[in-house]
N, C-alpha and C positions, 0 to 999 in steps of 0.2 A: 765916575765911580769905577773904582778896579772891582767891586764885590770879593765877596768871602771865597776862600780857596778851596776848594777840595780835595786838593794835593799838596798844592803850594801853599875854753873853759882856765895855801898860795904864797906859796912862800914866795915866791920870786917877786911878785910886786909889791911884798910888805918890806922886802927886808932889801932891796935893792936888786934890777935884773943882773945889774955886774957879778953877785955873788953865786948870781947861776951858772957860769959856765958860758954866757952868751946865748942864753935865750930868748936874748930880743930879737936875735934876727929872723926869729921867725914870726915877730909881733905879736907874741902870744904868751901870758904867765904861764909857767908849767912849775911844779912839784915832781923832782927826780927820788923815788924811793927804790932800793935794791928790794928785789924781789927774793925768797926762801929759797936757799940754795937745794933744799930737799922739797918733791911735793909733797901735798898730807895722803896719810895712807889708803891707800885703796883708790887712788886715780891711773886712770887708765895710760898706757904704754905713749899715746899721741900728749898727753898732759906731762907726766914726769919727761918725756923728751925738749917739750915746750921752757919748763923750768929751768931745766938745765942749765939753758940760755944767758941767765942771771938777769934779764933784761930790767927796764925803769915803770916804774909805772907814772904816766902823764898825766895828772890832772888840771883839766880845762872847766869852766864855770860860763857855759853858754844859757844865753836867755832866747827865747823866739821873742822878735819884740815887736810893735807896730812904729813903722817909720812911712815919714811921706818923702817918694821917691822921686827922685827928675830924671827922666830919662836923656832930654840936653839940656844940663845946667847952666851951660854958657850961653845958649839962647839963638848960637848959631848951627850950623852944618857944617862943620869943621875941616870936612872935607874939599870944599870950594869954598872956607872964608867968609863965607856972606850970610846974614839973617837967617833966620828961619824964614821960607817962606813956600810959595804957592807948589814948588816941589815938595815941599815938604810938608805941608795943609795937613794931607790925609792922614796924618798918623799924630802928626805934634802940635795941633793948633789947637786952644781950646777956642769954645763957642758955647752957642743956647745948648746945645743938645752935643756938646764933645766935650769931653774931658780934658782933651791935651795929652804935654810931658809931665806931667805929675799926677802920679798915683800914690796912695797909700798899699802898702805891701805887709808883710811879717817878714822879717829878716833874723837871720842868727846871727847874735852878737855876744864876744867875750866881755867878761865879767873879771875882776881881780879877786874875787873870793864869792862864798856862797851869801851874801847878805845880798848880792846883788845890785849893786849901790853905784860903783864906780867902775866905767868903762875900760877895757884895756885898751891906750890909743892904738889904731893900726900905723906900724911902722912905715916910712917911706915904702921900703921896697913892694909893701904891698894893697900900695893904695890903689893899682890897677882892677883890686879884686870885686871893686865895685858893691852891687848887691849881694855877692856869693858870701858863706858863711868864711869863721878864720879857718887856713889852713891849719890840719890838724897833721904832725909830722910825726912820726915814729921808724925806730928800726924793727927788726927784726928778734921775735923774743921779747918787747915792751908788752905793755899792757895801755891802753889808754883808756881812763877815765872821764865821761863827762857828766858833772851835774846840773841838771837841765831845769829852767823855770820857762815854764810860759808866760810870757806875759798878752799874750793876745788874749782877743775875746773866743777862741773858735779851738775846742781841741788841737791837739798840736803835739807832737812827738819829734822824736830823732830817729833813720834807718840806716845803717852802713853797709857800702859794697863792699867784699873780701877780707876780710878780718871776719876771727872766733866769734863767738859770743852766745851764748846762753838764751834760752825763750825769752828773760825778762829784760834783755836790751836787746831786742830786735826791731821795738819798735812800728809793728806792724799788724794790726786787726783783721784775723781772719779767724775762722772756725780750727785750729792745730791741736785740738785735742786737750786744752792747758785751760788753767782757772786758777781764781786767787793771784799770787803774788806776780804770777808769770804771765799776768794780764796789764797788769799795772804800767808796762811800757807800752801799750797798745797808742794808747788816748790818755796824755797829760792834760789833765782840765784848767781853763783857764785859771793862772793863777796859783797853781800845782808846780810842784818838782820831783823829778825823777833821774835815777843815778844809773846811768848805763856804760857796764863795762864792755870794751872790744878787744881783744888779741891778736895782735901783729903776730900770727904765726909764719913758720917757713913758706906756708903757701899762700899769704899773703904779700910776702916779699916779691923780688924782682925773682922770673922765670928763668932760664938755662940762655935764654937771647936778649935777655932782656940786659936796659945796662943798670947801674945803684942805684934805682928807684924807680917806682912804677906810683901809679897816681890810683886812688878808687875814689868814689861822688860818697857823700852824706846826701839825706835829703827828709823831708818829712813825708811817711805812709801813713798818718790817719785818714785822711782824704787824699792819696795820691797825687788826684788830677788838682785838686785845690790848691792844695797844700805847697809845690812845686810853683804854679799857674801864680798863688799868694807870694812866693817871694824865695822859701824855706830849702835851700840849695847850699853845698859846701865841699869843697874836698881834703882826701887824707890820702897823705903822700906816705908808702911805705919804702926804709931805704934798706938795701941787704945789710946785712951782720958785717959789723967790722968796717963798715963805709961811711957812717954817720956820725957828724959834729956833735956837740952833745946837746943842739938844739934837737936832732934828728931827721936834720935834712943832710943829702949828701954831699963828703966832703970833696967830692970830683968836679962839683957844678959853681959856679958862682953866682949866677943866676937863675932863678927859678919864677917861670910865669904863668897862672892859672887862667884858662877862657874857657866861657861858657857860650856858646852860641846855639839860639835860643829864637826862635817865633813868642813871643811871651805872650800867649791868648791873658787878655786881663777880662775878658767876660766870661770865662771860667774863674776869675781867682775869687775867695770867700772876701773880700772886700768890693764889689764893682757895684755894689748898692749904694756902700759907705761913699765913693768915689765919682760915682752921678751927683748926689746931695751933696759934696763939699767942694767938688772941681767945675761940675757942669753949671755953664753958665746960667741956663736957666730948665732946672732938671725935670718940672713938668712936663717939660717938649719933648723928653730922649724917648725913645721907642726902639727899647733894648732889641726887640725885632728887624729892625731894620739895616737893611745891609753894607751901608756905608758906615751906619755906627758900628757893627760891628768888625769891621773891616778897621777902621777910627781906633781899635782896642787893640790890634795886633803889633804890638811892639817888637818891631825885629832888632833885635837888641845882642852884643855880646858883651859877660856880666851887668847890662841893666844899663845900658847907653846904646846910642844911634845916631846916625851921623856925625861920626868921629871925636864923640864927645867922653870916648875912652880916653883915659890919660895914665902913666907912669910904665909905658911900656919900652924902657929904655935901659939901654948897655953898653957895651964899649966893645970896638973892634976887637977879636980877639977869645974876646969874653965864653965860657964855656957855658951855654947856654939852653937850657932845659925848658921846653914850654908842653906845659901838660892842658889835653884840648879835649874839651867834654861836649857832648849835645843832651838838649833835653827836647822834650816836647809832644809833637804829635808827627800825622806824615805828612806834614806839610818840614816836617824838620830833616831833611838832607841834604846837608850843609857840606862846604869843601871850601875851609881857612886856604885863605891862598897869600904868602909873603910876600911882596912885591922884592928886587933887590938882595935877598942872600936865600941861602937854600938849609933842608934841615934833614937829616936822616930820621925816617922812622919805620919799624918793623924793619930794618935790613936796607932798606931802600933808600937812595938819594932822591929828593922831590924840592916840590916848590906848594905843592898842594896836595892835605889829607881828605879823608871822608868822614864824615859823622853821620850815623845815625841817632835817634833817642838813647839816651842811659850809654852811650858808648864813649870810652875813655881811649884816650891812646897819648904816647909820648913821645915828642922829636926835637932831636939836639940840634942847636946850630951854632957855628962856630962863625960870626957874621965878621965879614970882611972886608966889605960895601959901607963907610959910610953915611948916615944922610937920614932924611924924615923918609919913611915908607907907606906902601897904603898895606895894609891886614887887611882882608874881606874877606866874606862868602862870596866865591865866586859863582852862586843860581843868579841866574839874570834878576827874576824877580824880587829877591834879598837886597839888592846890589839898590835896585830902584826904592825899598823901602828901608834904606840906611844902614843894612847890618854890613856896617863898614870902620874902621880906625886906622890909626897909624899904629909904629912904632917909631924909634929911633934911636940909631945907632953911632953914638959918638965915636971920635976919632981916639 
């Protein structure tokens, strides 16, 4: 027994993506509408500057939905090739009283229109994204739209880091002084939808060192620690003015790769009830107290895999390379992605490995030169033993 740690969203899919511009590449329908070259009267000096812009507005049609999740689908440890097994017991085995690799979660998932009916497939490029929600992409000056269903059983909202927005998409429940309509993004009830807008303003965009595009998290605040812990995680990539395809990702990069690296407490998430009664082998026995089970729940996962059963993280020598790298969690989460085989600039700096702490984003270019299959980790020793580990690879 290791025991518990204490540190450690339609026009484009109706009418064909072709007629968008190429919108697909960012595996996502979006609706481009020019925004009012004038604001309306009596908005303030930051809002008619914002206008000006002429920007798009995006509309995406996300649901929170309940999915049952594998954290190694393939059944081995990808890493060294071989089965799941006695190294690998404590986290992925199911039994009387464990759960295993498969959890039920809440996940954000795109929608082709508001009936909510028919999935947007995710595109190749971004099937690495795993559990995370779809990436939501804008320039500078947009507006992004999401109308949002819950489909879980359990409250459920949307919150965005850096982008505009208004009390009634913010997404978050607290005492701010607000009632009525300005509450209504707090807590989408199961089954409910809610339309929350965000703005790609100037200072949303990339900073004075920064390069055409910076990354910010979505994620769900109506239960914070649940809500996140349940599954409800996503990023939105802003790209500076003037640099963006007219999907709204930048036309500087050619690829672009999101990771989440992550402690996934699943005895925090609002499902671990559900998850004893349909996983545990014989769930009389579990004794949610106990510290192997609970230790059994700790998924060190990036975006929702462990032991290298991340896949599509792959490019070509050469390839201008953008990988935006996020942590969630608690503090057992300080995490250091480390590339095996090529190296990446971030903040100014040439490296081979960044830091993460919770809610913290950052972005690093790598122009790969090397190549070959690679190992991606966290480099904490104890991460490394509990699988938050994958490849890449880098074609010739």
């Amino acid at each position: 027994m290791r025991g518990t740690r204490w540190w450690g969203f339609v026009a484009c899919a109706t009418v064909g993506l072709a007629a968008c511009g190429g919108a697909a590449a960012a595996g996502t329908a979006r609706k481009a509408v020019t925004r009012p070259a004038s604001p309306p009267a009596g908005t303030d000096a930051g809002e008619r500057a914002f206008r000006a812009l002429h920007g798009k507005v995006r509309i995406h049609y996300i649901a929170a939905d309940a999915v049952a999740w594998d954290y190694a689908p393939s059944g081995k440890n990808l890493i060294t090739g071989l089965p799941l097994g006695e190294k690998e017991a404590t986290w992925d085995q199911q039994g009387p009283d464990r759960i295993g690799h498969v959890y039920e979660k809440s996940l954000y998932r795109e929608y082709t229109d508001a009936t909510f009916t028919h999935l947007v497939p995710r595109a190749p490029e971004w099937q690495h994204l795993g559990d995370l929600g779809p990436v939501l992409h804008a320039e500078v000056g947009d507006t992004i739209k999401v109308v949002f269903r819950n489909n879980t059983p359990f409250p459920a909202g949307m919150h965005p880091h850096g982008v505009w927005y208004q009390k009634d998409s913010e997404g978050a429940p607290y005492d701010d002084g607000t009632s009525g309509k300005d509450k209504a993004d707090d807590s989408v009830a199961p089954g409910g939808t809610h339309t929350y807008v965000w703005e790609a303003r100037e200072r949303s965009g990339p900073g004075p060192r920064d390069g055409s595009s910076v990354m910010w998290m979505y994620h769900g605040h109506t239960d914070e620690v649940a809500d996140t812990y349940s599954g409800l995680m996503g990023a939105l990539i802003v790209t500076r003015k003037g640099f963006a395809k007219p999907d709204g990702s930048p036309r500087d990069v050619d690829r672009e790769f999101v990771v989440n690296f992550m402690v996934d407490d699943q005895n925090k998430s609002f499902w671990l009830d559900y998850n004893i009664e349909h996983h545990a082998g014989n769930p009389a026995s579990v004794n949610q107290e106990d510290d192997e089970f609970v230790e059994s729940n700790l998924m060190h996962s990036i975006n929702g895999y462990n032991f290298g059963n991340l896949a599509g993280l792959t490019m070509h020598v050469g390839d201008r390379v953008r990988w935006y790298v996020m942590g969630m969690g608690t503090e057992v989460d300080l995490h250091t992605p480390h590339w095996h085989g090529n190296s990446v600039t971030s903040m100014g700096m040439r490296t081979d490995v960044v830091s993460l702490l919770p809610a913290s984003m950052l972005v690093a270019d790598m122009r790969p030169d090397s190549a070959g299959k690679w190992l991606f980790h966290c480099h904490v020793a104890d991460h490394i033993t509990a699988g938050m580990q994958a490849t890449y690879t880098v074609l010739p």
